[in-house]
C-alpha positions, -999 to +999 in steps of 0.1 A: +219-017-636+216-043-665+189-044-689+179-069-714+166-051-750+157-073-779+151-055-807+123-083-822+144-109-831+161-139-819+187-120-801+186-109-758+212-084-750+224-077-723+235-041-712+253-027-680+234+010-676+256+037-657+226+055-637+236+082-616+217+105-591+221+144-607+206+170-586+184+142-572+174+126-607+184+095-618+198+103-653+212+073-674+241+085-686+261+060-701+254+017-716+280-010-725+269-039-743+278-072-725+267-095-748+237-119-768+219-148-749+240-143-718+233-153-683+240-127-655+259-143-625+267-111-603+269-080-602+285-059-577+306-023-566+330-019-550+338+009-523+363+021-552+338+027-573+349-002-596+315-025-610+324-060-613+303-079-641+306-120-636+283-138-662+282-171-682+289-170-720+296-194-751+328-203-770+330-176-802+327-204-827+291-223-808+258-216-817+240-189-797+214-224-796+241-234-772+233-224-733+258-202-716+286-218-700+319-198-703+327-176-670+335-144-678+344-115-656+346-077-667+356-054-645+347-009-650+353+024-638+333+054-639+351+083-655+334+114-665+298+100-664+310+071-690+317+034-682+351+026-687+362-014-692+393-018-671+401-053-672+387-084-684+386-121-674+400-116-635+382-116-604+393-095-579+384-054-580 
């Protein structure tokens, strides 16, 4: 799940939740940041396991002003209850 926090500032960031169903309660267990201001494209899992993260980002030197427009793919794994980042920038799972 993502979730958006801001924190009363300008900043909206955007966080991929690992929620997972112990003894039939959802317990979020782990969070990784994803980023400030970005847009959310897709989100999806695999039959692996893996989560693939797509979303639209800025160039590290433009203002946050700037509207997202820099594909960016991340791609994690579930170990232990924690979200692991196992590649960045491809596509595929």
């Amino acid at each position: 799940m993502v979730t958006l926090e801001n924190y009363g500032g300008s900043g909206n960031f955007r966080l991929l939740n690992l929620v997972l169903n112990r003894a039939g309660r959802l317990e979020n267990t782990d969070r990784v940041p994803l980023g400030d201001r970005i847009r959310l494209v897709t989100l999806a899992v695999a039959p692996s396991g893996r989560i693939l993260v797509t979303y639209l980002d800025r160039a590290p030197e433009a203002p946050y002003s700037d509207p997202p427009t820099i594909r960016k793919t991340a791609i994690f794994q579930v170990k232990k209850g924690k979200l692991v980042r196992v590649k960045e920038g491809g596509d595929g799972f």
